[in-house]
C-alpha positions in Angstrom: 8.4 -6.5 20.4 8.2 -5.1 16.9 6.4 -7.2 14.8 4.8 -6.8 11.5 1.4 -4.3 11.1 2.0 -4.1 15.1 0.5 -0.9 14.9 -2.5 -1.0 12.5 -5.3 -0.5 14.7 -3.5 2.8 16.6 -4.3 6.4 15.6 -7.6 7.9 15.3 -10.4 5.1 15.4 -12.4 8.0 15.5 -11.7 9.1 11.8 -11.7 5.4 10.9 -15.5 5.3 11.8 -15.9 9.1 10.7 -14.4 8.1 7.0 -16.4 5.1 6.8 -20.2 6.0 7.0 -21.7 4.9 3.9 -25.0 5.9 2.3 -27.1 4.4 -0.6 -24.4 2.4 -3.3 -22.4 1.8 -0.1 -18.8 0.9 -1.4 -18.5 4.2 -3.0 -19.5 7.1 -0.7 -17.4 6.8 1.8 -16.9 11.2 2.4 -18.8 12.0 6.1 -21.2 14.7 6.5 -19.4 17.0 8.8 -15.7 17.8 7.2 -15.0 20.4 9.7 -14.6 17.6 12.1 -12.3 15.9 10.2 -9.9 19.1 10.1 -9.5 18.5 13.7 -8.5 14.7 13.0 -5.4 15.8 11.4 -3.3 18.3 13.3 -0.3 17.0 14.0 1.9 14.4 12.4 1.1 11.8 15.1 -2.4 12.3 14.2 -1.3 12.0 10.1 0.2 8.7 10.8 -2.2 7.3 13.3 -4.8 7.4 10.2 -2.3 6.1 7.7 -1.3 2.9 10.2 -5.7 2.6 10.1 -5.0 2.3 6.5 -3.1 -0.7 6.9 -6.6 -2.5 9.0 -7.4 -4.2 6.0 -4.5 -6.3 5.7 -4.8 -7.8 8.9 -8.4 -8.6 8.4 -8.1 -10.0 5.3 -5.5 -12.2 7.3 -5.8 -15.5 4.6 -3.7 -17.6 7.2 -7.2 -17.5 9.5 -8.6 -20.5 9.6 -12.6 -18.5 9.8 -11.5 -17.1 6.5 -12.5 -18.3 2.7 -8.6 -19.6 2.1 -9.8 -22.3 4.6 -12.1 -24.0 2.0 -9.4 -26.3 0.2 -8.4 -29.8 0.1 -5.4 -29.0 2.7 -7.5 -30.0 6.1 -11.0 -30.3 7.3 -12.0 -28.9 10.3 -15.1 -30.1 12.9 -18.7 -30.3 11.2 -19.5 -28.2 13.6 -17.2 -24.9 13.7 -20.2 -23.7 10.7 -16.8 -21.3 9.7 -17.1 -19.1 6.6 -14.3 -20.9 4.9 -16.5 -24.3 5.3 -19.6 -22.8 4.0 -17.7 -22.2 0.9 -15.7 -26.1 1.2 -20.1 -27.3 0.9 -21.2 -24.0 -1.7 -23.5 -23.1 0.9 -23.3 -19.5 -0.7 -26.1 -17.3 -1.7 -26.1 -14.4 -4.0 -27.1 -12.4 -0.6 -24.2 -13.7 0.9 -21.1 -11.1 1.8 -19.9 -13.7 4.4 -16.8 -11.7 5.4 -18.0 -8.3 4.7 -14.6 -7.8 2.2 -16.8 -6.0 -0.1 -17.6 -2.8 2.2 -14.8 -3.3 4.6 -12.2 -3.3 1.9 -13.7 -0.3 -0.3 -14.6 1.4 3.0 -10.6 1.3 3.4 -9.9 2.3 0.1 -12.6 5.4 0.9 -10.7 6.2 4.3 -7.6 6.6 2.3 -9.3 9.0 -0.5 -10.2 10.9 2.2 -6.9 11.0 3.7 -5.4 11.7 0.7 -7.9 14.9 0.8 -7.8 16.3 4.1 -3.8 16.3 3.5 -4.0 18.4 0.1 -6.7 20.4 1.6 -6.0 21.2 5.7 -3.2 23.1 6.9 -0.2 21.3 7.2 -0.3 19.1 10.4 2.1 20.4 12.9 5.9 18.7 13.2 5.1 17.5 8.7 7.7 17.3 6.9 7.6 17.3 3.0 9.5 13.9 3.0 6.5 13.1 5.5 4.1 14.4 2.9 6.0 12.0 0.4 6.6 8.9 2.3 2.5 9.1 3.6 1.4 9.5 0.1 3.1 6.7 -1.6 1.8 4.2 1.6 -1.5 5.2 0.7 -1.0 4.4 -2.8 0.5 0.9 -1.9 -3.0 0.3 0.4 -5.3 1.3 -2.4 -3.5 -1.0 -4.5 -3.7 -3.9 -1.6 -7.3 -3.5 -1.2 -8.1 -3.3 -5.0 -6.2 -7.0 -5.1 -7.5 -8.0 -2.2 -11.2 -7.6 -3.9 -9.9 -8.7 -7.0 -8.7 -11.9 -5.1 -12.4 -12.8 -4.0 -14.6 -10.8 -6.8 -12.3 -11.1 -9.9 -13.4 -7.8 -12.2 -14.3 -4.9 -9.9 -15.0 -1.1 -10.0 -11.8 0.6 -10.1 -12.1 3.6 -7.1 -9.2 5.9 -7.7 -10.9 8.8 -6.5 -13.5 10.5 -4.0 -16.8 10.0 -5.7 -19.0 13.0 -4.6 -22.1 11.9 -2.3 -24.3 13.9 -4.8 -22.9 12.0 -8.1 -26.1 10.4 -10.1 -26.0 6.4 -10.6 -25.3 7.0 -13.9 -21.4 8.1 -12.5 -20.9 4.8 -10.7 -18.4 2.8 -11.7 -19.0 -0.5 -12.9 -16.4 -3.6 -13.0 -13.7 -3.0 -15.1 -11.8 -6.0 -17.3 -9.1 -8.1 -14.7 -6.3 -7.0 -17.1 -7.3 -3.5 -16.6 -7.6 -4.2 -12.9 -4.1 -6.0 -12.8 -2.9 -2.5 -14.7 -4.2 -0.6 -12.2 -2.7 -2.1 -9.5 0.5 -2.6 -10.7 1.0 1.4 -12.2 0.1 2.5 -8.3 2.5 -0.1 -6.5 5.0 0.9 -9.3 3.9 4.6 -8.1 4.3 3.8 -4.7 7.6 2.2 -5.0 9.7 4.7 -6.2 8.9 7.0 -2.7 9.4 4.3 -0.8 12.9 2.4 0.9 13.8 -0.9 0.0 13.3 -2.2 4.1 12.7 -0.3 7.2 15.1 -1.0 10.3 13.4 -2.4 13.3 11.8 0.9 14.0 8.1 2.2 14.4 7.5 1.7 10.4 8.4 -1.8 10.0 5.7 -3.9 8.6 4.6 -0.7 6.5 4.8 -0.4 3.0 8.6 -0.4 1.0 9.7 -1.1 -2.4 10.4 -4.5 -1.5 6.6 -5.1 -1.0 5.4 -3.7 -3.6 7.5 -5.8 -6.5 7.0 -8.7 -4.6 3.2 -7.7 -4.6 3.3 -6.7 -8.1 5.0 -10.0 -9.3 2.1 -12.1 -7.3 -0.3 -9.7 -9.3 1.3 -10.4 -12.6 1.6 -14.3 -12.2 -2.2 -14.4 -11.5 -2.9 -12.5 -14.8 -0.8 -15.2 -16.2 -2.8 -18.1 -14.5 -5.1 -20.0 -16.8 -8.3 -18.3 -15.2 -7.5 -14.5 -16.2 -5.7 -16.4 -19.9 -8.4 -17.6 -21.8 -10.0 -20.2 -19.4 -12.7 -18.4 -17.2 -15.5 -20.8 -17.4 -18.1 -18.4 -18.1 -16.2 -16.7 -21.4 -19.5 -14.8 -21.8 -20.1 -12.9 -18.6 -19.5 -9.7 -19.9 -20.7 -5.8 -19.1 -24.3 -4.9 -19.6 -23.6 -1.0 -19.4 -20.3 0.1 -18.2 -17.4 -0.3 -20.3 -13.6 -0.6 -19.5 -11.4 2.0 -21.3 -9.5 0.3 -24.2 -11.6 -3.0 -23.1 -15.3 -2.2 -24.0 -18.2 -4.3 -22.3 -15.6 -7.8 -21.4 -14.4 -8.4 -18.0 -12.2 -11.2 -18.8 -9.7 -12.8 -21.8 -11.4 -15.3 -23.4 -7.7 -16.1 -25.8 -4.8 -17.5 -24.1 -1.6 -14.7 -24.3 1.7 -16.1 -23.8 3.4 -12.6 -23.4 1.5 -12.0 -19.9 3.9 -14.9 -18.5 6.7 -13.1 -20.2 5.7 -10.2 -18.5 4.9 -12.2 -15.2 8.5 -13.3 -15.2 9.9 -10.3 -15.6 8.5 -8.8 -12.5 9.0 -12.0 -10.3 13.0 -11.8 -11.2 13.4 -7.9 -10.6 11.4 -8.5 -7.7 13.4 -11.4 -6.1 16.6 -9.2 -7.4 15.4 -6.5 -5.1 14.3 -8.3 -1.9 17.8 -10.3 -2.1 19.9 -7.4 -2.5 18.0 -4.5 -1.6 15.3 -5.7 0.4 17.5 -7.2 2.8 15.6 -10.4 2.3 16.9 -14.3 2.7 15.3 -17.7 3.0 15.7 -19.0 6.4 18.6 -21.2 7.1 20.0 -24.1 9.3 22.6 -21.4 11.6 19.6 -18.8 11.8 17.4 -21.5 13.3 20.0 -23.0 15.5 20.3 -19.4 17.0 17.2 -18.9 18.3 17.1 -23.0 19.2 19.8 -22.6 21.3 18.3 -19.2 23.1 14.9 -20.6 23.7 16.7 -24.2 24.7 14.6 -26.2 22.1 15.8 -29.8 21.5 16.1 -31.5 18.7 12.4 -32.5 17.2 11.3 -36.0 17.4 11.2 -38.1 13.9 10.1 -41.8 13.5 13.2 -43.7 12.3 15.4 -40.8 12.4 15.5 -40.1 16.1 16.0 -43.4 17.2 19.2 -44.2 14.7 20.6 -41.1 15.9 20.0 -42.2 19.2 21.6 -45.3 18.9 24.3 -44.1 17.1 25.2 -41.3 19.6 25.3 -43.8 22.4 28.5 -45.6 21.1 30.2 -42.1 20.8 33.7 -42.8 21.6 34.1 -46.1 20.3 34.9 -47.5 17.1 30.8 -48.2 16.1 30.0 -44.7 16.2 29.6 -43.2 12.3 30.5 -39.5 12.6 29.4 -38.8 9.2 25.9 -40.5 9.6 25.7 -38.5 13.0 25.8 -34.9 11.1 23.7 -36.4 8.5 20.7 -37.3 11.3 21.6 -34.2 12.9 21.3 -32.2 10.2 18.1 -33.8 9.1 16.6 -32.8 12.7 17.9 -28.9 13.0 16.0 -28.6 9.6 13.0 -29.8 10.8 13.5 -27.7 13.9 14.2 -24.7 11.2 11.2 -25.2 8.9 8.9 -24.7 12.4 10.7 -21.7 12.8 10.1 -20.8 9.4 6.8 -18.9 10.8 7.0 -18.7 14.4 10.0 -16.1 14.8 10.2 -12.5 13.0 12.9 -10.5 12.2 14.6 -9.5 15.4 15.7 -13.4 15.8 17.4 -12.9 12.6 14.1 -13.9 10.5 14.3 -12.4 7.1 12.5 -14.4 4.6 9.3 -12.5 5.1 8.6 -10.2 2.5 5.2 -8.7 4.0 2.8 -10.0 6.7 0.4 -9.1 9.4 0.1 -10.0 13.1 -2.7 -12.9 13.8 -3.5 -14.2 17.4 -6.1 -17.1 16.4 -4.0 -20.1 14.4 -2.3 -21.5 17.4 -5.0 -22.6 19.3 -7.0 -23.5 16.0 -4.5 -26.3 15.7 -3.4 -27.2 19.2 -4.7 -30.5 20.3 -6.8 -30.9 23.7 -6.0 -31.9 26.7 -2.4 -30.5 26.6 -1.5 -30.2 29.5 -3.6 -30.6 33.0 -3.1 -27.5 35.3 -1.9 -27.7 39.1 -6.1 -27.1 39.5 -6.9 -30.2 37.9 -8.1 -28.4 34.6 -6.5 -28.9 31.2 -5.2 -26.8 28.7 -6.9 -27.4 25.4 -6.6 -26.3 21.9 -9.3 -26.6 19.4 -8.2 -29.7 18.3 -9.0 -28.6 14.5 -7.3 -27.9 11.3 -7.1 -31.8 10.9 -5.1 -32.6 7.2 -6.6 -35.0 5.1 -5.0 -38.0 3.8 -4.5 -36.2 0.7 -2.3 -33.8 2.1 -0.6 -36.5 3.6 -0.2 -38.5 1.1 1.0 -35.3 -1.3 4.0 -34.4 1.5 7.1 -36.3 -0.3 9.4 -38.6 1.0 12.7 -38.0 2.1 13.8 -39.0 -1.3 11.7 -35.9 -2.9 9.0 -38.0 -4.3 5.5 -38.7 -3.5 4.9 -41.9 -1.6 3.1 -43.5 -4.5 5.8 -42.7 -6.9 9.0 -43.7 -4.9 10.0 -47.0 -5.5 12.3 -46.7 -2.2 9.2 -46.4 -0.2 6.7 -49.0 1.5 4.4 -50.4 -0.7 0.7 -48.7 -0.9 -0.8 -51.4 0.9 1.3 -51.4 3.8 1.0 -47.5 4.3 -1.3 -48.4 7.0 0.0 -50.9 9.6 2.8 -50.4 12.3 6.1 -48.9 11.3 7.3 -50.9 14.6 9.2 -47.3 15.4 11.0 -46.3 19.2 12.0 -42.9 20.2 13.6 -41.8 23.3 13.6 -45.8 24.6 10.0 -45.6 24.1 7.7 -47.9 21.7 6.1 -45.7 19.3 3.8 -48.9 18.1 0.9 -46.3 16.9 3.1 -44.9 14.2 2.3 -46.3 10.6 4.2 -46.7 7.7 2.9 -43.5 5.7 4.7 -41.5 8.3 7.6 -42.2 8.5 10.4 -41.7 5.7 9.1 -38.7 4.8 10.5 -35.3 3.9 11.9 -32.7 6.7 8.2 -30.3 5.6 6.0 -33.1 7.0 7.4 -33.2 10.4 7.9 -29.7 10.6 4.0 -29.2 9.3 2.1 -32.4 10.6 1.8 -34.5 13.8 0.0 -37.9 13.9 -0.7 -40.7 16.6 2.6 -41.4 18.3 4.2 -38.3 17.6 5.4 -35.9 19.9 3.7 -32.8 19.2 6.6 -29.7 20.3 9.5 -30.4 22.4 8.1 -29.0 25.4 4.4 -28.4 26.0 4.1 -30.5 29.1 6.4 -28.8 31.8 9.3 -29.0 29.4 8.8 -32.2 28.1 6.9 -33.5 24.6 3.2 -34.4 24.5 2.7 -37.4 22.9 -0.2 -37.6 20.7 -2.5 -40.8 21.6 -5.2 -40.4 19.5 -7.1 -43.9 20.0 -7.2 -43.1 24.0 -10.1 -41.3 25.1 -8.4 -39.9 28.0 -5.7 -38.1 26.0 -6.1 -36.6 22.6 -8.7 -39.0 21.2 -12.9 -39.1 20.1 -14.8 -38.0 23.5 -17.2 -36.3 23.2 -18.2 -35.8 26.5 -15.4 -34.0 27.1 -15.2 -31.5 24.2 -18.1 -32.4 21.6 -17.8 -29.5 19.0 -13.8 -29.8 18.9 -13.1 -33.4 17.5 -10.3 -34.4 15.4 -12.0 -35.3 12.3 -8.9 -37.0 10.0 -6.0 -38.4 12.5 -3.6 -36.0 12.0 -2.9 -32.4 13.1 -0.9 -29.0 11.8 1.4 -27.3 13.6 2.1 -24.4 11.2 1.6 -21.5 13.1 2.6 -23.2 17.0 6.0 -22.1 18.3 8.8 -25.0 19.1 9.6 -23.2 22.5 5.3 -23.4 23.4 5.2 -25.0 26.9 2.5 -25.2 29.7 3.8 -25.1 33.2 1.4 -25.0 36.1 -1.3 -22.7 35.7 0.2 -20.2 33.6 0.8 -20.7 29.7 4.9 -20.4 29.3 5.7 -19.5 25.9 7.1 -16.3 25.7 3.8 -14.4 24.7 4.8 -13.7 21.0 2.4 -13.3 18.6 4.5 -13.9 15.6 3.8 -12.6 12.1 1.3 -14.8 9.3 2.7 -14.6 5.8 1.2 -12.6 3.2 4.3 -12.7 1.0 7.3 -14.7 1.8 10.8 -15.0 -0.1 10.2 -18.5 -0.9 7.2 -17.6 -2.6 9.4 -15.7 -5.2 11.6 -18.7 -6.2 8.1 -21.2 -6.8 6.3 -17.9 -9.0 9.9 -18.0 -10.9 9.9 -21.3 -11.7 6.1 -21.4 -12.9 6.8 -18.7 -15.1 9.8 -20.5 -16.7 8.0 -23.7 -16.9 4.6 -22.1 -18.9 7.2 -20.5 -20.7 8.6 -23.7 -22.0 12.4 -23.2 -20.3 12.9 -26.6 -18.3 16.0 -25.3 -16.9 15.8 -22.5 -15.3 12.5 -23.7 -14.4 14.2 -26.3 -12.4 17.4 -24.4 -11.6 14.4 -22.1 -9.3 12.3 -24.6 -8.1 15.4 -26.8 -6.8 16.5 -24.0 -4.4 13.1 -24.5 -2.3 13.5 -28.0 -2.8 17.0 -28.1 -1.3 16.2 -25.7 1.5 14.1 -28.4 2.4 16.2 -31.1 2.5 15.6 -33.1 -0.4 16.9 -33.9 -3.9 17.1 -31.5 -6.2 14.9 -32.6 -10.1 16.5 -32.9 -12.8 14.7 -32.7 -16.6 14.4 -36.7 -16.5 12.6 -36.5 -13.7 9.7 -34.5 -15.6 7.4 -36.7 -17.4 7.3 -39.7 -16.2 5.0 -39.7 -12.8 5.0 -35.7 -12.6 5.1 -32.8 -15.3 7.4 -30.2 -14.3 3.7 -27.9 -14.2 2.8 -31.1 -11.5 5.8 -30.5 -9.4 5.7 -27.1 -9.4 1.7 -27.2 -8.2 2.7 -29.8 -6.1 5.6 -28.2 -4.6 3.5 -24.6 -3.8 0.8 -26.8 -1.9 3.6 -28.2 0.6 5.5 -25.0 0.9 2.6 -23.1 1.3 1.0 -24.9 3.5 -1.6 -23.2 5.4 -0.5 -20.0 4.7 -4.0 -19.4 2.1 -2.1 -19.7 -1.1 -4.0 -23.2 -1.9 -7.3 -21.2 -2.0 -6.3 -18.9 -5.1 -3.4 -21.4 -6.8 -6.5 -24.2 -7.5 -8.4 -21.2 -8.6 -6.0 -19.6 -11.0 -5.2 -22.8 -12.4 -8.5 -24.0 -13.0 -7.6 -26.9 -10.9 -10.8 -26.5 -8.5 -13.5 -28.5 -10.2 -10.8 -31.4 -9.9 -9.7 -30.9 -6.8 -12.7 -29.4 -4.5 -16.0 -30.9 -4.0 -14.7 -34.8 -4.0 -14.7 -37.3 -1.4 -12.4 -36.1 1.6 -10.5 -39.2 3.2 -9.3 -39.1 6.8 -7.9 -42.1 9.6 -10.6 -43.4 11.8 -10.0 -40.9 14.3 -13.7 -39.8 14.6 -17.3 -41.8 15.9 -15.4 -44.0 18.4 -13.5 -43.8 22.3 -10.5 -46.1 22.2 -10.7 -47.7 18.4 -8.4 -50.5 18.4 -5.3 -49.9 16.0 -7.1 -51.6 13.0 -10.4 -49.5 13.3 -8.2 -46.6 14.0 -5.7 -47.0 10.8 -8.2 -47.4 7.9 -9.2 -44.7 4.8 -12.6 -43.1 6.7 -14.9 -41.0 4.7 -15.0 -37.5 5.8 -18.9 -37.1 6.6 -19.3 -33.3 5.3 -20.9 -32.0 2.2 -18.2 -30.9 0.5 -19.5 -29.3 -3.2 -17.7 -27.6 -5.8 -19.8 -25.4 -8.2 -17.7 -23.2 -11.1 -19.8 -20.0 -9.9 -17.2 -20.1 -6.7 -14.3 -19.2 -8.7 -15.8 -15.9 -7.8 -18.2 -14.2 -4.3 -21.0 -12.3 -5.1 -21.8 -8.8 -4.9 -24.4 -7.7 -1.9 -27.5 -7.8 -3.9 -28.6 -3.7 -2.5 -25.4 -2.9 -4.7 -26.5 -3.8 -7.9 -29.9 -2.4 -6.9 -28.2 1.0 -6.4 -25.8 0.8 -9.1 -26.9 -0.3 -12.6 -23.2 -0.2 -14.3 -22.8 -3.3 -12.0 -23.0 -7.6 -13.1 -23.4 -9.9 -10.5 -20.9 -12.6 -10.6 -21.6 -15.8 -12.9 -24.2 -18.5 -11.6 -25.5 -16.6 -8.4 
């Protein structure tokens, strides 16, 4: 199977360590002793584009769907006290200004070095055998698109940062090193070399040995991401610490300041601009379309995946299919249930297929082998040995993400006057399902938009269609047999909040006998998707003060979804149209490490991150009865929030070795 950045870590591992050997300011000599050796590395084409798919390595490890990875640390979902994982340790500001938890600092500019030097063996060596000059071309503007990456990528964690566009010589003084350079100048940079990169590039790549490299599609949709976060309160007048400036180095055209302390309207103008000639290139050029109801179907009906299980729904479909033929059955309320399922069924597919099932809403993304079992309940399924299949029964969502998934009427649950009443949320919904009680389902869960079943399973619910030999597991979170508190059995993985994600687990995932049956597909993670387009379009119109269009954008996500489109008179009232927009990105995005950056950009963190995090009682207990079960819990971690991690630090040896270099604000 082809699937995105299949191929990264192919080619000459050999030159990947050979080009990354650093010396005393680490992140910027990256050049290796013994160049004749490198000659050698780059004799034939093969060898040319083995080291250009190495350039590619960062993407994948900067993964920000990983749930070890800093994008974990946000209000979305907790995971056990005791997983330690980097992402928590940012969730409780357990940072240091030692701390390079990740290693993005020197892995990412050792990248950025590795392409330098690729960039100079190719100018330099004879040509490699079987080159072409449209080789030449294609390789150079790919390396241009991972510079640019990388740079973002650092910008992403460290804000301002030294700007490499060049091999620094291993013999340049201090005084030569770079120092961070203002984020506007940053965003510039990155946006001339995609721009660069772009016009040497295709639109899309066919199925082929390239796909899931660089094309022009990527790079305006990576552009437009670039832009919008220039846009975003953080980088427009509201960094915290207005003051942090340069103490030596100055930014050309920028002087000693690394950030805008005046809000500019004209960088959403100009945010706007390159979100709509991006989505005007991935729709028409790019090849690129939101994922639909037929698409899904397709690959349902190859993999035989049934309809999804959904309090309420399922049952009235149920009961209405079994008087087909007579005059009770309601034909039009049958495609209406039906239709509500397949888009459930669809929204799971929404990451678990690629592109050769007809998947074309991704944009860009990388390969990642570690979510599904991150998510996946225990005790899944009990092998013909007597042992059990187990996930790490992690990634739990908190109430506030539950509670922040709408209802099927497009509203939040506190705000929809259709739905139960607050203080009922809690007890039995009295649901059935497949002529079986479903007691343990509550009222907050059911009613609720087509995204929460697709995204999150709860007691009750059957978690995938056919996990268990072809058949559903039901989650039974209060019994200690099945999914529920034992820690005897497994005492670092515990469901911490009563619920679980299924993001990233495959409808067709089933367990038969000894032998894990899904079809072995690693599936791509999203780093940009279509969708993504639509929401940055629509908070571009909105800052910009056009309601409209602002809606007319942010109602084509809304309807994919399956619920009502706004109007303007919905805007004010409960929600701004800035809330539903916010709100909106964190259930689309979902998991996928955009929550991370959004509550960053907007300045949103401080209210958001470091507050009380409520879960059910689903942890400290074997067999809770329903009532100690279904009741607010406090979530016993120490989550913190602290304005110095709007940024990481730098390594502390690199300031020592460079002296144009600040250290980040409060570390």
């Amino acid at each position: 199977m082809n699937t995105i950045i299949s191929n990264i870590f192919k080619g000459s591992m050999a030159v990947v360590a050979a080009a990354m050997l650093l010396s005393s300011c680490d992140y910027l000599n990256v050049a290796p002793e013994k160049r004749q050796t490198l000659n050698d590395a780059l004799k034939t084409k093969e060898d040319a584009d083995g080291w250009v798919q190495s350039c590619y390595s960062a993407v994948g490890e900067t993964n920000p769907t990983q749930y070890t990875k800093y994008e974990s640390s946000t209000d979305e979902f907790v995971h056990p006290m005791l997983w330690g994982e980097m992402g928590q340790k940012v969730s409780w500001n357990n940072i240091y200004p030692g701390w390079d938890g990740n290693g993005w600092w020197y892995n990412l500019y050792g990248y950025i070095g590795h392409a330098h030097l690729f960039l100079e063996q190719l100018r330099t060596a004879p040509t490699p055998v079987g080159m072409t000059d449209a080789d030449r071309v294609r390789y150079e503007a790919e390396i241009k698109f991972t510079k640019a990456y990388n740079h973002f990528r650092l910008m992403n964690l460290y804000g301002p940062i030294p700007i490499m566009d060049e091999m620094l010589s291993r013999t340049a003084p201090s005084s030569q090193f770079p120092g961070r350079s203002h984020y506007d100048y940053c965003t510039e940079y990155v946006c001339r070399l995609l721009d660069e990169a772009a016009k040497d590039l295709p639109y899309t790549y066919s199925l082929d040995a390239f796909y899931g490299r660089a094309n022009a599609t990527i790079c305006a949709a990576l552009k437009a991401r670039a832009l919008l976060y220039d846009a975003s309160p953080l980088w427009n007048g509201s960094f915290p610490y207005p003051n942090w400036t340069n103490e030596n180095y100055e930014t050309p055209g920028y002087g000693k300041a690394l950030v805008s302390t005046t809000y500019d309207k004209a960088k959403w103008q100009k945010a706007l601009q390159a979100n709509l000639e991006a989505l005007d290139i991935a729709t028409k050029k790019g090849g690129r379309k939101l994922m639909d109801l037929q698409t899904a179907n397709d690959i349902a009906t190859n993999q035989k995946v049934p309809l999804p299980y959904v309090p309420g729904v399922t049952e009235e479909y149920e009961q209405n299919e079994a008087n087909a033929g007579t005059d009770r059955y309601d034909e039009e309320r049958a495609k209406e249930l039906r239709t509500f399922l397949e888009r459930v069924r669809m929204l799971r597919y929404i990451c678990n297929s690629d592109e050769t099932q007809g998947n074309t809403e991704f944009i860009f993304g990388t390969s990642s082998q570690d979510n599904t079992a991150s998510e996946l309940p225990y005790r899944m399924y009990k092998r013909s040995d007597g042992q059990w299949w187990n996930g790490y029964n992690g990634c739990n969502p908190t109430l506030y993400t539950v509670e922040h998934f709408y209802t099927k009427n497009g509203k939040l649950p506190a705000n929809d006057p259709k739905f139960v009443s607050e203080d009922n949320w809690l007890l039995s919904a009295n649901a059935q399902g497949y002529n079986v009680s479903r007691a343990d389902i509550i009222n907050l869960n059911v009613n609720r938009e087509p995204r929460f079943y697709a995204m999150i399973s709860f007691d009750g619910d059957d978690y995938g269609s056919l996990i268990r030999e072809g058949k559903p597991l039901r989650i039974q979170l209060r019994n200690s047999d099945e999914q529920g508190y034992d820690p005897s059995f497994a005492a670092r993985d515990l469901n911490q909040t009563g619920y679980f994600t299924r993001k990233y687990v495959a409808p067709n995932l089933q367990f038969m006998g000894n032998t894990n049956n899904i079809d072995n597909r690693y599936y791509p993670r999203p780093i940009i998707r279509l969708a993504e387009l639509y929401l940055n379009i629509a908070e571009c119109y909105c800052e910009l003060g056009d309601t409209e269009n602002s809606l007319k954008y942010l109602n084509v996500i809304r309807e994919r979804a399956g619920i009502p489109a706004l109007t303007a008179a919905d805007c004010g009232k409960d929600m701004t149209l800035r809330e539903w927009i916010h709100n909106e990105r964190f259930i689309e995005f979902y998991f996928e490490g955009q929550r991370y950056y959004d509550l960053r950009r907007w300045c949103e963190a401080p209210q958001r991150l470091g507050k009380t995090v409520y879960g059910l009682g689903a942890f400290g207990k074997r067999n809770p009865t329903f009532e100690e079960f279904n009741r607010r819990v406090k979530i016993d971690q120490p989550f913190q929030w602290d304005n110095r991690l709007y940024l990481m630090p730098i390594p502390p040896k690199e300031l020592y070795s460079n002296p144009q270099l600040v250290q980040a604000p409060g570390y």
